[in-house]
Biopython code that builds the backbone (N, CA, C, O; Angstrom):
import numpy as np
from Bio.PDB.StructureBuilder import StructureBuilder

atoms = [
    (1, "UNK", "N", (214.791, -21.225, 169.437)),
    (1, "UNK", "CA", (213.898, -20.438, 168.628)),
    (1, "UNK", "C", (214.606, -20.103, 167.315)),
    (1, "UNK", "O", (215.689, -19.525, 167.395)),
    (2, "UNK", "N", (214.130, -20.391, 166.174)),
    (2, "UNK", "CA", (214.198, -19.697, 165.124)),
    (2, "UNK", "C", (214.956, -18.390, 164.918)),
    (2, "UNK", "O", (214.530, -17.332, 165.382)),
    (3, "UNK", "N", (216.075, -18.475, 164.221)),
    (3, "UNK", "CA", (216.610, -16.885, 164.148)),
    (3, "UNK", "C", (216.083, -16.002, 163.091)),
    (3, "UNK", "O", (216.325, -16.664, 162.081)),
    (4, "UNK", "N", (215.476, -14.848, 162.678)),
    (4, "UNK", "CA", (215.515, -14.235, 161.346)),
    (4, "UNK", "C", (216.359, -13.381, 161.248)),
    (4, "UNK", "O", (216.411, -12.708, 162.278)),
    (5, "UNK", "N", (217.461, -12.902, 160.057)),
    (5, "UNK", "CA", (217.403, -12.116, 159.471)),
    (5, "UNK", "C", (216.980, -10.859, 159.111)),
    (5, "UNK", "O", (215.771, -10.877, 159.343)),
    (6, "UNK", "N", (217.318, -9.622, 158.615)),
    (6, "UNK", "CA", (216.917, -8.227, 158.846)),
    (6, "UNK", "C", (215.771, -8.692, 157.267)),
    (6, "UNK", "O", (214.541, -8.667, 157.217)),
    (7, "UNK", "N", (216.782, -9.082, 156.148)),
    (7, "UNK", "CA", (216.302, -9.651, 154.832)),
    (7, "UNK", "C", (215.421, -10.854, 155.363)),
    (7, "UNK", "O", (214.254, -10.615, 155.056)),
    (8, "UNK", "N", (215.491, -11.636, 155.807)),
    (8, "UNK", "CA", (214.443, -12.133, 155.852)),
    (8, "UNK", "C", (212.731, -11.629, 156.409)),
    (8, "UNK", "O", (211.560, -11.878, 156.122)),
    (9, "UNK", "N", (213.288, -11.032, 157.085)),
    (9, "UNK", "CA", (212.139, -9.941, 157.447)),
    (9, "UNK", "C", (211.373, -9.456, 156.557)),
    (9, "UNK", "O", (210.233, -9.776, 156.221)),
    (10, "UNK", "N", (212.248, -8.456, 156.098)),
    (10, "UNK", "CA", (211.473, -7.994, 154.736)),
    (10, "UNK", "C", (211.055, -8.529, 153.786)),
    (10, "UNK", "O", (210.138, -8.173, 153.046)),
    (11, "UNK", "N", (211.840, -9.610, 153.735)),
    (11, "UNK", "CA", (210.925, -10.371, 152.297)),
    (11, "UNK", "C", (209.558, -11.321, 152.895)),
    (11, "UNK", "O", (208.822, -11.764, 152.014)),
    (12, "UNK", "N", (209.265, -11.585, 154.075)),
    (12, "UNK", "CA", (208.361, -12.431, 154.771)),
    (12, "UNK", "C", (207.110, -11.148, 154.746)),
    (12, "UNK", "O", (205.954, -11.108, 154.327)),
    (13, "UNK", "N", (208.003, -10.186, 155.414)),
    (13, "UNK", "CA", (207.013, -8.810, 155.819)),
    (13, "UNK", "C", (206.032, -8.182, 154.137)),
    (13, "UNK", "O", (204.949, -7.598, 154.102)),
    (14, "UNK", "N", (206.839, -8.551, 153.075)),
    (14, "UNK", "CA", (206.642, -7.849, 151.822)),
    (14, "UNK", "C", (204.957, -9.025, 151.379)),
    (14, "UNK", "O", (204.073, -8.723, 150.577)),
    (15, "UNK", "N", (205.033, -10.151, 152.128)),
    (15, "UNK", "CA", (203.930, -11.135, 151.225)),
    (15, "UNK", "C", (202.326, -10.895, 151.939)),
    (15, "UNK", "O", (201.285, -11.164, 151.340)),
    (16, "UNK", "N", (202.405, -10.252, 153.541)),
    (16, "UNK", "CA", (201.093, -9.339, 153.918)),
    (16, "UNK", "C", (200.335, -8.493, 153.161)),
    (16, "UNK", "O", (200.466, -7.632, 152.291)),
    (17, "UNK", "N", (199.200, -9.242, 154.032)),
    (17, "UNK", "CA", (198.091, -8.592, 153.311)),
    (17, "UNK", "C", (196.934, -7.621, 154.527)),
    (17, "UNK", "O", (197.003, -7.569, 155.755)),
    (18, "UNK", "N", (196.024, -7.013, 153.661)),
    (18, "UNK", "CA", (195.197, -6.485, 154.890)),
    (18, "UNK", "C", (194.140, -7.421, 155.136)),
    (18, "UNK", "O", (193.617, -8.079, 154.236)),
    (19, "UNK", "N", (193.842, -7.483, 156.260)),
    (19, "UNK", "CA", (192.885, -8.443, 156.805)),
    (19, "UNK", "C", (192.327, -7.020, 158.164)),
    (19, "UNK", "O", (192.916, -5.968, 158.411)),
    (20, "UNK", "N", (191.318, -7.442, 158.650)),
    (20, "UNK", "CA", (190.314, -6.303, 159.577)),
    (20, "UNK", "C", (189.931, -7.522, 160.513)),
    (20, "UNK", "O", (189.424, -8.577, 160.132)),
    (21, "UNK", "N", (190.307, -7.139, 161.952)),
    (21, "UNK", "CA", (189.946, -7.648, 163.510)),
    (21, "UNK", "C", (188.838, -7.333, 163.966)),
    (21, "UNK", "O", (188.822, -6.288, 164.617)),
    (22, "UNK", "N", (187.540, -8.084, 163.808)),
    (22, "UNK", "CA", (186.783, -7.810, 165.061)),
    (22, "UNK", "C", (186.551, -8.208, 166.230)),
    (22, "UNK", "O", (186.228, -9.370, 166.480)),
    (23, "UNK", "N", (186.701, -7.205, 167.185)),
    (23, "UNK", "CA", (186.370, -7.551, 168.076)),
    (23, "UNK", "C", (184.429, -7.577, 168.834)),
    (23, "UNK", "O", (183.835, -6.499, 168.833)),
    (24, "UNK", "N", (184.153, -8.053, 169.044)),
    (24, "UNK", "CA", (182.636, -8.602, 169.158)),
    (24, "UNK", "C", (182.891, -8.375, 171.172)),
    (24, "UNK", "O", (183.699, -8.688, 172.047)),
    (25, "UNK", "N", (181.447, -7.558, 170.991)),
    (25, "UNK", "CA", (181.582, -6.916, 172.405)),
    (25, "UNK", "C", (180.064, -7.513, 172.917)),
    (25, "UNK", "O", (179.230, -7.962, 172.131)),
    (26, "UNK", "N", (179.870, -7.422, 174.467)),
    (26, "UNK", "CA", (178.232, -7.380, 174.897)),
    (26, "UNK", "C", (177.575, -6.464, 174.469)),
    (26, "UNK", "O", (178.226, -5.421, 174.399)),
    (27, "UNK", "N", (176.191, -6.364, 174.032)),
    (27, "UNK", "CA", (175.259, -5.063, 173.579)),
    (27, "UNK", "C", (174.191, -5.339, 174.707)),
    (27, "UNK", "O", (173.933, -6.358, 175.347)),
    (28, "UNK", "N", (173.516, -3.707, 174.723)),
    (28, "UNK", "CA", (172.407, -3.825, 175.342)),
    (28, "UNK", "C", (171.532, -4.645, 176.050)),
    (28, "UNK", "O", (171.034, -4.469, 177.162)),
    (29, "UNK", "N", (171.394, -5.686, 175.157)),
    (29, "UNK", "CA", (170.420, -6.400, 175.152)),
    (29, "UNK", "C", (171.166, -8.122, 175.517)),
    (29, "UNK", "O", (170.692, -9.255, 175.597)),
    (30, "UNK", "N", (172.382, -7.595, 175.645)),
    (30, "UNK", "CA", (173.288, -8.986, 175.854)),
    (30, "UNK", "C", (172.301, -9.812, 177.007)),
    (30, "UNK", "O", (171.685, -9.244, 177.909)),
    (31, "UNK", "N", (172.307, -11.047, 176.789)),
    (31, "UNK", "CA", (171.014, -11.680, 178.191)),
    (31, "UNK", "C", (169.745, -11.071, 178.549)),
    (31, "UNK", "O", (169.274, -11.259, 179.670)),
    (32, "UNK", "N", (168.871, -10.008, 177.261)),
    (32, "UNK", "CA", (167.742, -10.660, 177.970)),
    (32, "UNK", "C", (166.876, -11.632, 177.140)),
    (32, "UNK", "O", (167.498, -12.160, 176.218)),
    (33, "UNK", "N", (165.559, -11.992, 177.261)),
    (33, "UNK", "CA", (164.759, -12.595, 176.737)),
    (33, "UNK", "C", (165.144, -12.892, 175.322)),
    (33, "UNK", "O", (165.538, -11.969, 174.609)),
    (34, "UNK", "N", (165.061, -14.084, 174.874)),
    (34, "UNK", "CA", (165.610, -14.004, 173.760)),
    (34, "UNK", "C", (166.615, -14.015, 172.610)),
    (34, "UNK", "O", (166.495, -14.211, 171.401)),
    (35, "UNK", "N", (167.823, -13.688, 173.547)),
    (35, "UNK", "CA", (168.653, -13.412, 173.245)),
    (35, "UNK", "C", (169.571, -14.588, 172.542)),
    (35, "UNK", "O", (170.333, -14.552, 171.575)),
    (36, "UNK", "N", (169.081, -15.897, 173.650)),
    (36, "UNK", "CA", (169.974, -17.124, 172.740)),
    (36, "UNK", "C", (169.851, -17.391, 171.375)),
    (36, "UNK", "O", (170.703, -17.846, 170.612)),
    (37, "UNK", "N", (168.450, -16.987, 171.103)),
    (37, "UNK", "CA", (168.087, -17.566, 170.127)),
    (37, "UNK", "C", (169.241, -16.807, 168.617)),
    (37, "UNK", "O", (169.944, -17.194, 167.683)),
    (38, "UNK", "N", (168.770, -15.573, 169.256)),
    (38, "UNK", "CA", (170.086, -14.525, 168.545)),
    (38, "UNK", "C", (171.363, -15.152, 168.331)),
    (38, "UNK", "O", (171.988, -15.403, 167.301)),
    (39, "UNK", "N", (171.547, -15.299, 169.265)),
    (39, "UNK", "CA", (172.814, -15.581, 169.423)),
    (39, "UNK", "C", (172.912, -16.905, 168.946)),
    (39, "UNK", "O", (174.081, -17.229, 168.736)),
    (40, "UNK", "N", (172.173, -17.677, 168.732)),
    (40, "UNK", "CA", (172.635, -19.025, 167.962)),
    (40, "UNK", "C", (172.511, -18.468, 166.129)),
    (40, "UNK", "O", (173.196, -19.029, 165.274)),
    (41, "UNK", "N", (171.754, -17.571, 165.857)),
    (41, "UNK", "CA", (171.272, -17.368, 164.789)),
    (41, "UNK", "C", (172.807, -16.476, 163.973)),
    (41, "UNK", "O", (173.049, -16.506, 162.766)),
    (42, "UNK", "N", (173.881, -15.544, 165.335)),
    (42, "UNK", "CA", (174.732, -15.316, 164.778)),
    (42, "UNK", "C", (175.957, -15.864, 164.987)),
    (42, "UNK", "O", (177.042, -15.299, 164.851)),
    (43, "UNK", "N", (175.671, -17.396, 165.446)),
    (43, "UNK", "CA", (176.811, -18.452, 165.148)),
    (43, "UNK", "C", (176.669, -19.135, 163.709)),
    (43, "UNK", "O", (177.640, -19.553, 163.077)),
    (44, "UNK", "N", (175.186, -19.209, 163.212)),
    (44, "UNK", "CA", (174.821, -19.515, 161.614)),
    (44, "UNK", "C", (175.425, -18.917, 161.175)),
    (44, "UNK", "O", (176.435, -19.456, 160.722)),
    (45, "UNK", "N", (175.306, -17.642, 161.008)),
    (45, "UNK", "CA", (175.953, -16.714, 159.873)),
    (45, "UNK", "C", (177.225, -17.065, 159.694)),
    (45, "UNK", "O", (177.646, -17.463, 158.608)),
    (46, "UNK", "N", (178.092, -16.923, 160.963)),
    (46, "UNK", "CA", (179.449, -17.473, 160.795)),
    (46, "UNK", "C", (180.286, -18.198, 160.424)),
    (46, "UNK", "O", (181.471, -18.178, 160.091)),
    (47, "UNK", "N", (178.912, -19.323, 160.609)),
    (47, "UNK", "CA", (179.344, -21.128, 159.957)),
    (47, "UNK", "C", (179.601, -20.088, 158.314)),
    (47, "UNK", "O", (180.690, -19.774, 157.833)),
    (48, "UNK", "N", (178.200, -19.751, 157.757)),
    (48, "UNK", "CA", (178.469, -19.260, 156.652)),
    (48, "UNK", "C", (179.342, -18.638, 155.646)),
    (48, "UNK", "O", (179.798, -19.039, 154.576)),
    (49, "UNK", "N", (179.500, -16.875, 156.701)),
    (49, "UNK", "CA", (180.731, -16.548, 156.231)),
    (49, "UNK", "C", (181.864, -17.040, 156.018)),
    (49, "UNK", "O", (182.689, -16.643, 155.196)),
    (50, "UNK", "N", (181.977, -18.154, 156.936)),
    (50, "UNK", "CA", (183.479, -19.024, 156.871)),
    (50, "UNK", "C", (183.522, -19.806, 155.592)),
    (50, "UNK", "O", (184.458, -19.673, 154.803)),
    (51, "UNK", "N", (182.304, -20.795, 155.334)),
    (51, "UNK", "CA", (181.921, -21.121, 154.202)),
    (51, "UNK", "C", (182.238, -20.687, 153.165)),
    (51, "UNK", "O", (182.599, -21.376, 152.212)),
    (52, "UNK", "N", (182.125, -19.038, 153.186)),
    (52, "UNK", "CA", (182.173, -18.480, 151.839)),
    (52, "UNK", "C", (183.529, -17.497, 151.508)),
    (52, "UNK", "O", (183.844, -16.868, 150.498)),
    (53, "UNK", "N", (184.114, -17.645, 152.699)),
    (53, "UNK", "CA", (185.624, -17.428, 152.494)),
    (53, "UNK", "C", (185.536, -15.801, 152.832)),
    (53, "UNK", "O", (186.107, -14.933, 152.173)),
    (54, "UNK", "N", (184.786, -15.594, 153.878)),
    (54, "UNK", "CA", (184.263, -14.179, 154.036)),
    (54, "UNK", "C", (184.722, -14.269, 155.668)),
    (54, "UNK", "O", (184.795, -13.121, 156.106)),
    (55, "UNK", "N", (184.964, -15.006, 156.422)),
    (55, "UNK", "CA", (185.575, -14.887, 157.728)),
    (55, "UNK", "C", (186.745, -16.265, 157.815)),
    (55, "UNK", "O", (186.480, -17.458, 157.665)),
    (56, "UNK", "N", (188.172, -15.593, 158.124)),
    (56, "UNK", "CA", (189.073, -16.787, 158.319)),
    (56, "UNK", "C", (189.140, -17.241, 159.643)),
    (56, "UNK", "O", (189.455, -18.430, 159.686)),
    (57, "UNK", "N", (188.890, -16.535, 161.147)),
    (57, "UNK", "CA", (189.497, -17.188, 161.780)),
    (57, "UNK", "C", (188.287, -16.615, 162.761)),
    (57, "UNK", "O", (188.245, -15.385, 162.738)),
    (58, "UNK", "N", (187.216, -17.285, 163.686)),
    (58, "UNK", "CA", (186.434, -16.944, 164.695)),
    (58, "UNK", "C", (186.407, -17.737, 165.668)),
    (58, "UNK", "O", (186.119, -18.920, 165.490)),
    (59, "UNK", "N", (186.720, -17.207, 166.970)),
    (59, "UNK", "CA", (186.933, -17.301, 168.287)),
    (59, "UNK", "C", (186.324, -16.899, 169.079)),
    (59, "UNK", "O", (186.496, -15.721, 169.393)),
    (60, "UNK", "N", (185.399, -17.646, 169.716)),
    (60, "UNK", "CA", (184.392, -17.557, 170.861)),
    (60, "UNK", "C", (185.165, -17.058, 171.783)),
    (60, "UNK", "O", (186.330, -17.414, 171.609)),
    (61, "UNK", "N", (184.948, -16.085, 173.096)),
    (61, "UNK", "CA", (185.493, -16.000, 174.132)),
    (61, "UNK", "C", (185.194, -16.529, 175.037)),
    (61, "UNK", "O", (184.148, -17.104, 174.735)),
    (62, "UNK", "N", (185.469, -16.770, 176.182)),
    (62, "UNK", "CA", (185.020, -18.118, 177.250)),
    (62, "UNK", "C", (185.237, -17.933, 178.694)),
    (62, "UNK", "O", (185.245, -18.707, 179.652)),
    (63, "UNK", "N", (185.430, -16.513, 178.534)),
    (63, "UNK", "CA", (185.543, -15.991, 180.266)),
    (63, "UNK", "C", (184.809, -15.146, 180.712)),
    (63, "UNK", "O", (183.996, -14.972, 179.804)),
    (64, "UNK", "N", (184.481, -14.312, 181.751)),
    (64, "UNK", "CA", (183.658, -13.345, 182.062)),
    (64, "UNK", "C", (183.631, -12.014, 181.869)),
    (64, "UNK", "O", (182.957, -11.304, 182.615)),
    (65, "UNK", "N", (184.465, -11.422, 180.692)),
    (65, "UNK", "CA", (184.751, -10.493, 180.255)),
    (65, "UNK", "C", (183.498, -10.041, 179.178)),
    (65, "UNK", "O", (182.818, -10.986, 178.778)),
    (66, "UNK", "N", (183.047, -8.357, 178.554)),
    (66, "UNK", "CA", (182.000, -8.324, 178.039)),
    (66, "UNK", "C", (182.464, -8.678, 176.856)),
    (66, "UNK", "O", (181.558, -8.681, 176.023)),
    (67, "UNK", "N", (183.819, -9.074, 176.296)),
    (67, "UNK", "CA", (184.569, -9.250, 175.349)),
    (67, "UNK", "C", (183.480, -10.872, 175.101)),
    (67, "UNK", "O", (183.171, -11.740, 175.918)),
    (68, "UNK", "N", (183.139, -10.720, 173.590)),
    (68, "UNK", "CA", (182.318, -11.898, 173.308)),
    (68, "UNK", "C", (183.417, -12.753, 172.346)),
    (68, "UNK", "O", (183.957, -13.737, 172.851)),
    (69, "UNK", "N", (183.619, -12.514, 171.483)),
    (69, "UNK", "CA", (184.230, -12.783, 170.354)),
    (69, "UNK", "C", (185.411, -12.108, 169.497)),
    (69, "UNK", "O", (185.512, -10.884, 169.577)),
    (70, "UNK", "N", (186.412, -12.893, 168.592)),
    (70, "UNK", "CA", (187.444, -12.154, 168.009)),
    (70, "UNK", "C", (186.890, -12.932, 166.493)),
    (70, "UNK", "O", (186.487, -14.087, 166.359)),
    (71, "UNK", "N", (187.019, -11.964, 165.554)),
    (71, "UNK", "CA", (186.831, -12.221, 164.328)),
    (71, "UNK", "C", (188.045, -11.911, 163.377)),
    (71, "UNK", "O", (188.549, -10.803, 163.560)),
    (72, "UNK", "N", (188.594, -12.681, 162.409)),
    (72, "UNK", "CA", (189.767, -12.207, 161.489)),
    (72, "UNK", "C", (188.703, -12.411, 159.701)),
    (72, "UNK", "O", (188.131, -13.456, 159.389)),
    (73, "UNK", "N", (188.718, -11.295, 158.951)),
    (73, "UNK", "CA", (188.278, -11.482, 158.069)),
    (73, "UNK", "C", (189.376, -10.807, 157.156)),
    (73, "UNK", "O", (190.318, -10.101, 157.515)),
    (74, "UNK", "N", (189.000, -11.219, 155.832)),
    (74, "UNK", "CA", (190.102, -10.474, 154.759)),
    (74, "UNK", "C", (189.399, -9.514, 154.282)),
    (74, "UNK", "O", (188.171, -9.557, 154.342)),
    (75, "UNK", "N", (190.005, -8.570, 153.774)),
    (75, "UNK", "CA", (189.283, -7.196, 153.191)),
    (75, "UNK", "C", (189.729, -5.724, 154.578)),
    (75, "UNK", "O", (190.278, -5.620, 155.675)),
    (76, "UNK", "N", (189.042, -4.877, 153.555)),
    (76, "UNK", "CA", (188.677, -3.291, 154.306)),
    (76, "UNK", "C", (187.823, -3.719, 155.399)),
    (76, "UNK", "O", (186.949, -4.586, 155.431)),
    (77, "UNK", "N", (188.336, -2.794, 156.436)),
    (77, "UNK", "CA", (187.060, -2.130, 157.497)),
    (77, "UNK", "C", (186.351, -1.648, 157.163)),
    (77, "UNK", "O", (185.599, -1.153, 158.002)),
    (78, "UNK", "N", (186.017, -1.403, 155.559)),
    (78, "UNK", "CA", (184.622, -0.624, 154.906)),
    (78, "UNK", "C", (183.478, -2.172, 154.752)),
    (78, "UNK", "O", (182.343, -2.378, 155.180)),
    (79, "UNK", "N", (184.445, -3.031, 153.937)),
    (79, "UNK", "CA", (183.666, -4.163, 153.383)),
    (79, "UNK", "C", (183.257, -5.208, 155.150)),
    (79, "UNK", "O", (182.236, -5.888, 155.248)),
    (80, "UNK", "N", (184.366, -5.068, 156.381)),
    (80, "UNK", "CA", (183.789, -5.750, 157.227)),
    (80, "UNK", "C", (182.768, -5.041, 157.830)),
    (80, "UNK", "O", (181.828, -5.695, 158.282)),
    (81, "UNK", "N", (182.757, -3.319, 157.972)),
    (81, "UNK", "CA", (181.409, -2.973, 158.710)),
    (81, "UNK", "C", (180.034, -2.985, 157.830)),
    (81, "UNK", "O", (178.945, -2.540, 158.190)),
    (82, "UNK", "N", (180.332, -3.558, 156.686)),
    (82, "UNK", "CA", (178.872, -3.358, 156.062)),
    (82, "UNK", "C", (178.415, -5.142, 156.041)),
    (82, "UNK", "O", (177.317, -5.496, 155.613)),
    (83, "UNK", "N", (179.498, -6.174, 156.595)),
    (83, "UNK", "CA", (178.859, -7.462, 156.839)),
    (83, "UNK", "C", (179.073, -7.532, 158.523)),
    (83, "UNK", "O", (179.281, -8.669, 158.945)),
    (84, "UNK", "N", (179.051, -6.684, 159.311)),
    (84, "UNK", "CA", (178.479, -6.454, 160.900)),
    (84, "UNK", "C", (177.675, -5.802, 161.232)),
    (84, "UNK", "O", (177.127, -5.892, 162.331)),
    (85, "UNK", "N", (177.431, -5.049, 160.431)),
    (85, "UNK", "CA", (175.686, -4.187, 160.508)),
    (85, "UNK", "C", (175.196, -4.817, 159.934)),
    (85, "UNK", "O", (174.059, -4.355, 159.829)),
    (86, "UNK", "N", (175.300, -6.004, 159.215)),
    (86, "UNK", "CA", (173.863, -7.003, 158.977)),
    (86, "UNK", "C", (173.869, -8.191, 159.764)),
    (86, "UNK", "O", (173.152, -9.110, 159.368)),
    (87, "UNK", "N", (174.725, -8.395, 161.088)),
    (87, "UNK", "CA", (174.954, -9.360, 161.445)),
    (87, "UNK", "C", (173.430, -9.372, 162.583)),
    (87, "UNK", "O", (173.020, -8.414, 163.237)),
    (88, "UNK", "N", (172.982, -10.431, 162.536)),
    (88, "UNK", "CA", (171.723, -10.834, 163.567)),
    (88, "UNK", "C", (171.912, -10.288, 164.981)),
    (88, "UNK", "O", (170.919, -9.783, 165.505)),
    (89, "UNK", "N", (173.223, -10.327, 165.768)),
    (89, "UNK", "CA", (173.647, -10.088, 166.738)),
    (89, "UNK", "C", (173.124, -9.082, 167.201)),
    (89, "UNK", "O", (172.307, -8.819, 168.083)),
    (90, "UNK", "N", (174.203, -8.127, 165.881)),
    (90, "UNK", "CA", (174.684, -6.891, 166.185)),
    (90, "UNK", "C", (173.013, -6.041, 166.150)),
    (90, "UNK", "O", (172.697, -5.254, 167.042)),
    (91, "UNK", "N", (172.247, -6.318, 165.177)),
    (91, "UNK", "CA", (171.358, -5.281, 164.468)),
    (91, "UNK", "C", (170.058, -5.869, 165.897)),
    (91, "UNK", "O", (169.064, -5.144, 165.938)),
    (92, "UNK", "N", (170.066, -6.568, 166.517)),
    (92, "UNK", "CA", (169.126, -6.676, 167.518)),
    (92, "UNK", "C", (169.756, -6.249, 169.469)),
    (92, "UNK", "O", (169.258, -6.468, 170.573)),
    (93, "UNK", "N", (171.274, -5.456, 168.910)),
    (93, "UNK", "CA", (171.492, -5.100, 170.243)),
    (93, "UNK", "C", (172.086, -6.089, 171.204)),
    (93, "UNK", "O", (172.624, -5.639, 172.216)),
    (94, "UNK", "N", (172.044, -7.607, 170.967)),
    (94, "UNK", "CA", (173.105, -7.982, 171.777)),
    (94, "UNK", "C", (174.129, -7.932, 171.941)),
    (94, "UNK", "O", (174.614, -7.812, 173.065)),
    (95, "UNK", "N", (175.192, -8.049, 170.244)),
    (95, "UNK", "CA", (176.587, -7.511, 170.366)),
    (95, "UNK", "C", (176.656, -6.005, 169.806)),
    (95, "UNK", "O", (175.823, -5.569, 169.012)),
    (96, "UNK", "N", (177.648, -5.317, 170.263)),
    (96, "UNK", "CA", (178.269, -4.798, 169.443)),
    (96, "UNK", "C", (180.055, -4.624, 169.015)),
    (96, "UNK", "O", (180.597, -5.647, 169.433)),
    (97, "UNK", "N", (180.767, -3.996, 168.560)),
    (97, "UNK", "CA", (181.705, -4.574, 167.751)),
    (97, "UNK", "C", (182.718, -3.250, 167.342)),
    (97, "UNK", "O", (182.431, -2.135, 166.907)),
    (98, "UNK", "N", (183.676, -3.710, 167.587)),
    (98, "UNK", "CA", (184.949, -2.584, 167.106)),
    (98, "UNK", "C", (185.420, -3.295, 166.239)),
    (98, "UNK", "O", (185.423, -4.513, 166.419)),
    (99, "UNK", "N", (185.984, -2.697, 164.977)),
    (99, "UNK", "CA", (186.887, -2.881, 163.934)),
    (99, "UNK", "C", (188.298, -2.030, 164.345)),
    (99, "UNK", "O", (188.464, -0.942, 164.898)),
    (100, "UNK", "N", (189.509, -3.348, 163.651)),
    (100, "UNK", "CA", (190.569, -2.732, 163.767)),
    (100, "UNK", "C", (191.191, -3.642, 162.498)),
    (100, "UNK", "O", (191.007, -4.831, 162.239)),
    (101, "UNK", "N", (192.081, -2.525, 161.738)),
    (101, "UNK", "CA", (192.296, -2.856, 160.541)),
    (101, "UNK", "C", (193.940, -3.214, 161.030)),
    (101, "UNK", "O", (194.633, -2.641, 161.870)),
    (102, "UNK", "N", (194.306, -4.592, 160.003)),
    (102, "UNK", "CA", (195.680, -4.716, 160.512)),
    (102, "UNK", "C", (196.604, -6.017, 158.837)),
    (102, "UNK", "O", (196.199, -6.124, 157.680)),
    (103, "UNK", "N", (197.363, -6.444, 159.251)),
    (103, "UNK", "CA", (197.729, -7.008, 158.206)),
    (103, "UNK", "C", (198.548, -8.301, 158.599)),
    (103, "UNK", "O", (199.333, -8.335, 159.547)),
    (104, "UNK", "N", (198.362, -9.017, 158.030)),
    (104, "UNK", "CA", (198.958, -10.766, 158.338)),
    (104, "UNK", "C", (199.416, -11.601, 157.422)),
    (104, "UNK", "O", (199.254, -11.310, 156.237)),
    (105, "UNK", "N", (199.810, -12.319, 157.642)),
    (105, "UNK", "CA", (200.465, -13.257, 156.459)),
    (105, "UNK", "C", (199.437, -14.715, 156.001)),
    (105, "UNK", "O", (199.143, -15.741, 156.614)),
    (106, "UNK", "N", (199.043, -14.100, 154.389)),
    (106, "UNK", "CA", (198.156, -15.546, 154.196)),
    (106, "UNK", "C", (198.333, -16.573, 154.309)),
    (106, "UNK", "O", (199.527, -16.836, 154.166)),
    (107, "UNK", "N", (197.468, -17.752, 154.600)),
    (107, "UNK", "CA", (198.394, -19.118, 154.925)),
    (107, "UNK", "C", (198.112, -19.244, 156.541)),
    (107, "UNK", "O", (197.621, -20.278, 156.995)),
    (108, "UNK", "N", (198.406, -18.286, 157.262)),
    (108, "UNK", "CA", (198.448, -18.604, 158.908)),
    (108, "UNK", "C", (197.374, -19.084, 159.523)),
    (108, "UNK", "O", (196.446, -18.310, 159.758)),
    (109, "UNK", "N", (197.301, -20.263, 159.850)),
    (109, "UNK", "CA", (196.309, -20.777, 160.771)),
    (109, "UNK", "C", (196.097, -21.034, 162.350)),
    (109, "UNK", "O", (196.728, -20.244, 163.052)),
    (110, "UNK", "N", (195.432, -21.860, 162.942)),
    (110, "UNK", "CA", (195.824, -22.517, 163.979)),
    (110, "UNK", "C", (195.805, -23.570, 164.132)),
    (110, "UNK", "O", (194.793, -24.174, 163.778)),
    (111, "UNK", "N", (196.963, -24.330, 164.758)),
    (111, "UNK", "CA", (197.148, -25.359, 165.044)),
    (111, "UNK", "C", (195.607, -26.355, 165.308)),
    (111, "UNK", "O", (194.455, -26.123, 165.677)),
    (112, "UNK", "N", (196.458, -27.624, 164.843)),
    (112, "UNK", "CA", (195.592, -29.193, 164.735)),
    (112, "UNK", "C", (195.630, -29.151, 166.123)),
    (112, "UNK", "O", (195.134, -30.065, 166.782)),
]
sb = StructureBuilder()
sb.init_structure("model")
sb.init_model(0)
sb.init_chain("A")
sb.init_seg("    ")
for serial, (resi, resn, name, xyz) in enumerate(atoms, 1):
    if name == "N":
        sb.init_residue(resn, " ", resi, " ")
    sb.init_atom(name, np.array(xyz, "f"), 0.0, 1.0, " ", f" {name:<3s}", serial, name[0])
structure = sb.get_structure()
């Protein structure tokens, strides 16, 4: 493994930025009538936001947990809860969604 440095630290640590975590939960209305359609309608958006450089990193969840989704966007938890209260999902009760504000290094992706 890779060794760092105390200085290297800090100068790696100094190039973060804020970026805001959502986490995307089951709502109310998670499974009933209807609901796929929702729910395909707020995989569109996403294609979108990604598109527009408004969500970097979204992750479906894939187990039986009410945990739906993880979202990484750049910006405030002000600017991400005012594009999750317009999200199709959220505003018809299937998901809903915790914000957690945190900070990362630009550039980081995931692997090919």
């Amino acid at each position: 493994m890779t060794r760092f440095t105390d200085e290297q630290m800090l100068a790696a640590m100094s190039t973060t930025r804020e970026y805001t975590v959502v986490l995307l939960e089951e709502g109310p209305q998670h499974g009933a009538d209807g609901a796929d359609a929702i729910i395909w309608e707020h995989g569109r958006r996403n294609f979108e936001l990604r598109a527009d450089g408004l969500l970097n990193i979204v992750c479906p969840i894939r187990d039986d947990s009410p945990l739906c989704g993880v979202g990484i966007f750049p910006g405030t938890a002000d600017d991400v809860r005012r594009i999750m209260d317009d999200d199709p999902g959220v505003r018809a009760g299937v998901f809903t969604y915790r914000i957690h504000p945190s900070r990362s290094f630009p550039g980081d992706a995931l692997q090919m």
